[in-house]
FIKOLZA-1660 file (N, C-alpha, C; in steps of 0.1 Angstrom, whole numbers, plus 5000, padded with zeros to 4 digits):
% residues 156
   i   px   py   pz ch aa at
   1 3071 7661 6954  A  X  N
   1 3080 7656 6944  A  X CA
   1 3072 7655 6931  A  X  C
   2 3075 7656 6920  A  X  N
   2 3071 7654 6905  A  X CA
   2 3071 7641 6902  A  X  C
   3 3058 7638 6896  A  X  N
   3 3054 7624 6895  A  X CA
   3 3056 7625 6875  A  X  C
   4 3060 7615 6870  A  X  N
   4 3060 7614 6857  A  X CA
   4 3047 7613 6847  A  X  C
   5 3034 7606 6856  A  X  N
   5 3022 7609 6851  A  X CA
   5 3019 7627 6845  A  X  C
   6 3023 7634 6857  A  X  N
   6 3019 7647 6853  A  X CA
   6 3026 7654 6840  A  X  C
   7 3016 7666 6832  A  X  N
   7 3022 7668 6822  A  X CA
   7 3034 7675 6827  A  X  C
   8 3048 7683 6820  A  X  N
   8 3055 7689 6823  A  X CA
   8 3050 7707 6826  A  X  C
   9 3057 7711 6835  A  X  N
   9 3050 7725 6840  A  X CA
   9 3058 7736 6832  A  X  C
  10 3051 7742 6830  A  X  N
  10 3054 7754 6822  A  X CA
  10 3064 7763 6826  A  X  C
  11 3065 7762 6840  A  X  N
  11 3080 7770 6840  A  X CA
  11 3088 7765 6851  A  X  C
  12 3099 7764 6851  A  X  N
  12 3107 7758 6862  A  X CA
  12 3113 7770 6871  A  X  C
  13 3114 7769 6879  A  X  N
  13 3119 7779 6891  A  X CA
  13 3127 7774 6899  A  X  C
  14 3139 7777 6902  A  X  N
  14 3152 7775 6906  A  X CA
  14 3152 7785 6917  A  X  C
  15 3156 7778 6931  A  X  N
  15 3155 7787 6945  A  X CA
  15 3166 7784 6953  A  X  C
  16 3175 7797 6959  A  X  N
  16 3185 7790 6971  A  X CA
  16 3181 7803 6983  A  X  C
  17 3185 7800 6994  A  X  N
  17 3192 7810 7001  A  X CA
  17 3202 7808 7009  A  X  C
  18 3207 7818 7011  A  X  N
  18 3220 7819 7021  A  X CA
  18 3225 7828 7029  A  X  C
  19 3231 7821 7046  A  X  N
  19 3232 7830 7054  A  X CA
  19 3248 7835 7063  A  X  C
  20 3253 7839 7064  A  X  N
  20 3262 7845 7068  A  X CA
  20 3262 7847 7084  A  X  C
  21 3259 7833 7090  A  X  N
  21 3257 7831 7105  A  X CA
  21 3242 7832 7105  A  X  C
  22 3236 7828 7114  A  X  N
  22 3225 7828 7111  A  X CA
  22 3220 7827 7130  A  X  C
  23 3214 7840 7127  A  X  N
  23 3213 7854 7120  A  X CA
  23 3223 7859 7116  A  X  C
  24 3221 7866 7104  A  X  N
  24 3229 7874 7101  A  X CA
  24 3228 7878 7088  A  X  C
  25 3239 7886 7081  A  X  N
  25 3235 7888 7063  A  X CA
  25 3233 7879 7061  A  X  C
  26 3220 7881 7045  A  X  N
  26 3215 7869 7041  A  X CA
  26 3210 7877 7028  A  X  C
  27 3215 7864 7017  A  X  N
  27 3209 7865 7003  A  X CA
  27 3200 7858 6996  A  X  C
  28 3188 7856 6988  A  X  N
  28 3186 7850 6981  A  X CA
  28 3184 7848 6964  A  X  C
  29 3180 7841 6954  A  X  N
  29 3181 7836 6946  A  X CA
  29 3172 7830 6939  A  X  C
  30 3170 7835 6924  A  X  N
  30 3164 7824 6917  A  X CA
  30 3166 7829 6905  A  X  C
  31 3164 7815 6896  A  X  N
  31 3160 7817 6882  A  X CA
  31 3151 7811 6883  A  X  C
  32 3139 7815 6870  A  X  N
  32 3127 7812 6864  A  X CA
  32 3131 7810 6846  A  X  C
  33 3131 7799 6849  A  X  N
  33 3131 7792 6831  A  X CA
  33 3117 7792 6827  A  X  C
  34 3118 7797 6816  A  X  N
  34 3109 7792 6801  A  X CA
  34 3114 7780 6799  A  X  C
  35 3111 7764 6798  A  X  N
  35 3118 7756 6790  A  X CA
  35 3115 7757 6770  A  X  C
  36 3100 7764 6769  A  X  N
  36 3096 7762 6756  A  X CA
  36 3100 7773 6747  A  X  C
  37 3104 7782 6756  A  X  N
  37 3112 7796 6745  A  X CA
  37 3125 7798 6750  A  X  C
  38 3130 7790 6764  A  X  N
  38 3148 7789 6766  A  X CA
  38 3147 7805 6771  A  X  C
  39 3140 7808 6775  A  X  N
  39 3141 7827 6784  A  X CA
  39 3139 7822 6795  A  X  C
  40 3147 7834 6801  A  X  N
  40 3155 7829 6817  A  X CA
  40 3148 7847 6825  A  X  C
  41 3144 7846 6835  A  X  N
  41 3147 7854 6844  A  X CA
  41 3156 7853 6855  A  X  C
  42 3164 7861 6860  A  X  N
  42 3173 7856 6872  A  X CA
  42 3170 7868 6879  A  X  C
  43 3168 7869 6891  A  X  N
  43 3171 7879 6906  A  X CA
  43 3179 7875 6915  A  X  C
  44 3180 7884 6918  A  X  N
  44 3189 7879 6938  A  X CA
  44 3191 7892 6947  A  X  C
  45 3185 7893 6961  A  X  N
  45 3187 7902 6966  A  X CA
  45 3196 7897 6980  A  X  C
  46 3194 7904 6990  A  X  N
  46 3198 7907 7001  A  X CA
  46 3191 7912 7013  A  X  C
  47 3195 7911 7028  A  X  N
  47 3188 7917 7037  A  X CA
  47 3201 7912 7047  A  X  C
  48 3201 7928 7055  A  X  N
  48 3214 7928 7067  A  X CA
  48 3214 7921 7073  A  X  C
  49 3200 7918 7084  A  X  N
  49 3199 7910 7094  A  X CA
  49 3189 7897 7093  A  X  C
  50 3191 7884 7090  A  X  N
  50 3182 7878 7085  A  X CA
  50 3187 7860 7092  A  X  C
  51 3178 7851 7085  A  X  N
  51 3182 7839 7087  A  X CA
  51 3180 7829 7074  A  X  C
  52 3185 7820 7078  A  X  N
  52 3190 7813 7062  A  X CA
  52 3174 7811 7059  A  X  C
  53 3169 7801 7065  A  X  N
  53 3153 7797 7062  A  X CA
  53 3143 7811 7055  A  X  C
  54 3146 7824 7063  A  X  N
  54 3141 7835 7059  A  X CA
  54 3147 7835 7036  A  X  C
  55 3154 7832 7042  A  X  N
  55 3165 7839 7025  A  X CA
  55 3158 7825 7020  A  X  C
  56 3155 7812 7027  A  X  N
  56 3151 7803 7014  A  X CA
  56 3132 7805 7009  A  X  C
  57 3128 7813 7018  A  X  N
  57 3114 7813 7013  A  X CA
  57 3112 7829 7007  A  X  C
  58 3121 7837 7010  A  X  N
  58 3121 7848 7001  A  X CA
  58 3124 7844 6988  A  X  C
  59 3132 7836 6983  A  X  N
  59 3138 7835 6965  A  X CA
  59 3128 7828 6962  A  X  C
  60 3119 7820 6970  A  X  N
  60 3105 7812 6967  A  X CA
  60 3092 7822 6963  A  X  C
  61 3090 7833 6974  A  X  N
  61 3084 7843 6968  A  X CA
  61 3088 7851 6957  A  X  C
  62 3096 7853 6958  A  X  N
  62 3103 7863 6944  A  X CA
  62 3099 7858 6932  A  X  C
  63 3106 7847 6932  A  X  N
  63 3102 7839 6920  A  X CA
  63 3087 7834 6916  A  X  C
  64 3080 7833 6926  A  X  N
  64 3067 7834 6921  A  X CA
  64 3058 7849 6919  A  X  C
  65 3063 7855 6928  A  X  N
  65 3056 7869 6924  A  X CA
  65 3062 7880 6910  A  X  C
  66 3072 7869 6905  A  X  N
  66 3075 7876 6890  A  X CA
  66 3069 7872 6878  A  X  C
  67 3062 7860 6883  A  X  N
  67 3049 7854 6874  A  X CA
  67 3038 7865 6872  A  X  C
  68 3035 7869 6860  A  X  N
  68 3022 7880 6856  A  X CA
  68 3014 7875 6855  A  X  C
  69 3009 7857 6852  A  X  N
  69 3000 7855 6854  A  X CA
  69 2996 7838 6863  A  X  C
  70 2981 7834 6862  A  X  N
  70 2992 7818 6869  A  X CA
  70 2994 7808 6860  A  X  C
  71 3002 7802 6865  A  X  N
  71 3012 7796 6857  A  X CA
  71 3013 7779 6866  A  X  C
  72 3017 7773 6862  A  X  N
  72 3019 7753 6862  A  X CA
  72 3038 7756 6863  A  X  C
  73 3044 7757 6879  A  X  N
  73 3052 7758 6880  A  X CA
  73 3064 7744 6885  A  X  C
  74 3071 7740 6881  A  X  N
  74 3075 7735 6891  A  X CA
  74 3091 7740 6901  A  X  C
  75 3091 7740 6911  A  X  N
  75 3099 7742 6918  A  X CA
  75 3108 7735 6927  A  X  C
  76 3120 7738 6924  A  X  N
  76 3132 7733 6923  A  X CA
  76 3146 7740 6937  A  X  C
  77 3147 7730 6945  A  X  N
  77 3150 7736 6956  A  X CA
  77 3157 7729 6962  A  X  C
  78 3167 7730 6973  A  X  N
  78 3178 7725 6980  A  X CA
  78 3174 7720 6996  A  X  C
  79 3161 7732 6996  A  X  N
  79 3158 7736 7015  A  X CA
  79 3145 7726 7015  A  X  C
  80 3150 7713 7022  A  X  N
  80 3139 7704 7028  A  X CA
  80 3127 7718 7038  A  X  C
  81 3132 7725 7042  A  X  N
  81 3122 7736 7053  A  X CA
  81 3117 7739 7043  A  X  C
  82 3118 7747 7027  A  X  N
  82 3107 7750 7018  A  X CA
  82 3098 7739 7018  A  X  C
  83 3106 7727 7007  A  X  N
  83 3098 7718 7002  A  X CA
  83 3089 7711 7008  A  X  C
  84 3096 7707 7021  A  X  N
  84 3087 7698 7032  A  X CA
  84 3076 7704 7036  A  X  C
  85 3080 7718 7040  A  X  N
  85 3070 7734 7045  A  X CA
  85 3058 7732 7034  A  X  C
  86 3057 7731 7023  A  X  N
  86 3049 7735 7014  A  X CA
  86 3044 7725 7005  A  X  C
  87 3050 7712 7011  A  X  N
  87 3043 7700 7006  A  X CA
  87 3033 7692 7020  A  X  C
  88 3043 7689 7031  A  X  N
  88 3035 7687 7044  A  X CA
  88 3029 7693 7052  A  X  C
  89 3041 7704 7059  A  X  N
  89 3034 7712 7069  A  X CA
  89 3026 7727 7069  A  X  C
  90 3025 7730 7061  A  X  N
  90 3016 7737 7056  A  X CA
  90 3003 7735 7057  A  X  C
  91 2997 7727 7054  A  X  N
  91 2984 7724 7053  A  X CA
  91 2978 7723 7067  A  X  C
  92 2989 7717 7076  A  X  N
  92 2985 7713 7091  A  X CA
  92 2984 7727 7100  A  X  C
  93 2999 7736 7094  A  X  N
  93 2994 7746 7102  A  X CA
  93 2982 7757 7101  A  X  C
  94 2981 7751 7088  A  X  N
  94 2966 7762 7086  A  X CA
  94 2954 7759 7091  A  X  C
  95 2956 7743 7092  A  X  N
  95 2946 7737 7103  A  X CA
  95 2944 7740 7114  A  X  C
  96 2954 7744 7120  A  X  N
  96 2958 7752 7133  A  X CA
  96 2959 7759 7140  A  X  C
  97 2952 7769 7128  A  X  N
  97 2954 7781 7133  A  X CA
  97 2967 7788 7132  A  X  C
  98 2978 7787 7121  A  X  N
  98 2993 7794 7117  A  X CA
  98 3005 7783 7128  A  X  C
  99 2993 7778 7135  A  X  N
  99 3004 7771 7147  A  X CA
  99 3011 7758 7148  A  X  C
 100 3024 7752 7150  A  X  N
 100 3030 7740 7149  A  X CA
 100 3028 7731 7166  A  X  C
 101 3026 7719 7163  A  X  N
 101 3025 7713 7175  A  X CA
 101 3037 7709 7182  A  X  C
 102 3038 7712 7193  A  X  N
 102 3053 7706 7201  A  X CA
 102 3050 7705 7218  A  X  C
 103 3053 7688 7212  A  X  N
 103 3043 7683 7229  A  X CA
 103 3034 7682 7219  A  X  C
 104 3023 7685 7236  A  X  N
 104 3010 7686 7235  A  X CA
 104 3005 7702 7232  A  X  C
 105 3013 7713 7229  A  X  N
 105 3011 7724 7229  A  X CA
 105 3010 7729 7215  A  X  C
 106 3002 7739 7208  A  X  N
 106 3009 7743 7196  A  X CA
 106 3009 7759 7203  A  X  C
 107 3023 7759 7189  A  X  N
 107 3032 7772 7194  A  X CA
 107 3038 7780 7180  A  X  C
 108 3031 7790 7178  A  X  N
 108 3033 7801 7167  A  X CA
 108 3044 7796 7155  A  X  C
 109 3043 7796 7144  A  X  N
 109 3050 7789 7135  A  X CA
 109 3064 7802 7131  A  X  C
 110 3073 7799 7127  A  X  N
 110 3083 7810 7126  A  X CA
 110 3085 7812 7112  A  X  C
 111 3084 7824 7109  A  X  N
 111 3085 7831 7096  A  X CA
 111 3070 7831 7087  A  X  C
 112 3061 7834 7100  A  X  N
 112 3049 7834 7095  A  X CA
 112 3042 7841 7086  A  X  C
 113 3050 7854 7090  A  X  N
 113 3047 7863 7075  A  X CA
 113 3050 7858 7065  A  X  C
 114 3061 7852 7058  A  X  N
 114 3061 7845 7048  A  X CA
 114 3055 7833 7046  A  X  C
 115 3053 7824 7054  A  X  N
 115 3043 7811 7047  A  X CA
 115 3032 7819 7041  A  X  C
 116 3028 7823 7052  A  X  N
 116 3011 7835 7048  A  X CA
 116 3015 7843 7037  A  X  C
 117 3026 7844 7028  A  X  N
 117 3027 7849 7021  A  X CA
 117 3028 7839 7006  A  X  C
 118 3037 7828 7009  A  X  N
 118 3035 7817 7000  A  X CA
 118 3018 7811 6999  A  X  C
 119 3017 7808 7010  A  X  N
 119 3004 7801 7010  A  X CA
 119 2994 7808 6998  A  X  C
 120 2994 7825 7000  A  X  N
 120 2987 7833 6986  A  X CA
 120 2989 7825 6975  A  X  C
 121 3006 7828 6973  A  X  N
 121 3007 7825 6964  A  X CA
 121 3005 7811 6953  A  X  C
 122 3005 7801 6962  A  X  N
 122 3002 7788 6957  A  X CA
 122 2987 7789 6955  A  X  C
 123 2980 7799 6958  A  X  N
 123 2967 7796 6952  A  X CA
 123 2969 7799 6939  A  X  C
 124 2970 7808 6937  A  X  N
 124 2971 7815 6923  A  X CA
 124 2980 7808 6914  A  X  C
 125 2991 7801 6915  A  X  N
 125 2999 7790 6903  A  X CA
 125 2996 7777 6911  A  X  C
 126 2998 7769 6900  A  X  N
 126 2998 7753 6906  A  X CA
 126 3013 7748 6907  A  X  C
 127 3020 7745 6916  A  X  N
 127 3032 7743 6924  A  X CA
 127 3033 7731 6923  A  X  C
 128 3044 7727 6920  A  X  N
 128 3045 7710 6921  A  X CA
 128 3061 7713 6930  A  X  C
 129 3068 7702 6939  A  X  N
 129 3080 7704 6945  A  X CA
 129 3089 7694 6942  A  X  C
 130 3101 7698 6941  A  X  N
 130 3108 7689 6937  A  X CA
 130 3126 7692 6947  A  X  C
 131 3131 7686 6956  A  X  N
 131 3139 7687 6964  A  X CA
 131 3148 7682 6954  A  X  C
 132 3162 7692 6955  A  X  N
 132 3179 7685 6956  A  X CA
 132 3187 7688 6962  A  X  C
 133 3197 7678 6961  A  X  N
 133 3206 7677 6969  A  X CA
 133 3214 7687 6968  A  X  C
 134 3220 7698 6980  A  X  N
 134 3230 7712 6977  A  X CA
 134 3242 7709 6978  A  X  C
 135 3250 7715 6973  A  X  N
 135 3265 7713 6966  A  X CA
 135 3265 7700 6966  A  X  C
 136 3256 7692 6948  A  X  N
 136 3258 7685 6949  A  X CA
 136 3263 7687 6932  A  X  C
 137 3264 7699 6928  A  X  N
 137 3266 7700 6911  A  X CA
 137 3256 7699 6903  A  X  C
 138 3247 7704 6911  A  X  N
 138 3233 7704 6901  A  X CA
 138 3235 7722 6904  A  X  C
 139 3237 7721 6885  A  X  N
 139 3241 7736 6878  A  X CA
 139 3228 7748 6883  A  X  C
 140 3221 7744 6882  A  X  N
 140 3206 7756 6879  A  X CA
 140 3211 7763 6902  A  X  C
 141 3210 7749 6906  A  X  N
 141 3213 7751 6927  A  X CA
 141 3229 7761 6927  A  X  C
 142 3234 7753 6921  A  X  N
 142 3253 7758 6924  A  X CA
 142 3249 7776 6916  A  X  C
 143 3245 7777 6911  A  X  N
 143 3243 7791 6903  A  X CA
 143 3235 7801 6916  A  X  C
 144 3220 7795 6921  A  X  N
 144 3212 7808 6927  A  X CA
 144 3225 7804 6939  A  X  C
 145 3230 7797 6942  A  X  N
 145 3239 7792 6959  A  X CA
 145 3249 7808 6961  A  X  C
 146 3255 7808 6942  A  X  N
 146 3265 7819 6942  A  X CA
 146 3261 7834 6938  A  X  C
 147 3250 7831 6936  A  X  N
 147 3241 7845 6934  A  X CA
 147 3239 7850 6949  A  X  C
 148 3231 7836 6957  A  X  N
 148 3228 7846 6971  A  X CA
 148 3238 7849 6980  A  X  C
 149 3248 7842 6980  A  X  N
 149 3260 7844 6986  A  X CA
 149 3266 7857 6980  A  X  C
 150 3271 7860 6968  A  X  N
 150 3275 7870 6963  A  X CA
 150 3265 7882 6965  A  X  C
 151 3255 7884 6968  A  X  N
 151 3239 7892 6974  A  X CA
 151 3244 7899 6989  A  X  C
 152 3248 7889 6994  A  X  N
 152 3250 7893 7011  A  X CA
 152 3260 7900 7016  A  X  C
 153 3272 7899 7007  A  X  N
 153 3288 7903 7010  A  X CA
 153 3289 7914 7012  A  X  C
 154 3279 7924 7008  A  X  N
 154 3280 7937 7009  A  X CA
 154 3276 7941 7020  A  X  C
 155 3274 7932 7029  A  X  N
 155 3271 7932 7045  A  X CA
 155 3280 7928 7052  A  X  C
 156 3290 7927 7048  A  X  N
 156 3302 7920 7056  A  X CA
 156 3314 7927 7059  A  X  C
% end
């Protein structure tokens, strides 16, 4: 979460995904604001067979892999599985060896290729996370929600 001490981050990044049964078509979403020059990037793609969690850490990577350089980001998201993923459990599973504990056992983390993919990425920008609440009328969420949804249709 964003603490008020910190300075304000240079670029805001706006993430959703969405799935169409899950599994199933799946789209995701983002904008990347400039707040200091008001320029916007927006994407959104698709993938046939997929799951919602998949579509929320893909518009996570997108959006950071359209950064050219690194960047003091903060990110802006709906999916407690990102936020929580990438503020808590993250760290543990790396301790781990990629693996989550359940029981006394640990047991392969799911969608590993992408954490292992985020995880890169957070070296290279500095990430701050900030969770909200979905269809709740927060404009920047309700916008990528209808981007990745409108993404997927062409699967249906």
């Amino acid at each position: 979460m964003s603490r008020s001490a910190e300075p304000p981050a240079e670029v805001l990044l706006f993430t959703d995904g969405a799935c169409s049964g899950n599994p199933g078509p799946g789209g995701w979403a983002f904008i990347l604001r400039h707040p200091a020059s008001g320029k916007e990037l927006v994407r959104f793609g698709a993938e046939r067979e997929t799951t919602n969690n998949r579509m929320e850490l893909t518009a996570v990577i997108r959006g950071l892999e359209a950064l050219k350089r690194p960047t003091s980001v903060e990110l802006i998201s709906d999916s407690q599985y990102v936020t929580r993923g990438l503020a808590d459990w993250l760290p543990k599973w790396k301790a781990n060896g990629w693996r989550r504990r359940e029981g006394k056992q640990l047991k392969p983390i799911k969608n590993e290729d992408l954490w292992r993919r985020l995880d890169d990425l957070l070296r290279r920008h500095r990430v701050r996370f900030t969770h909200v609440r979905g269809h709740q009328g927060h404009p920047e969420n309700e916008r990528c929600d209808a981007m990745a949804v409108a993404a997927y249709q062409k699967y249906l």
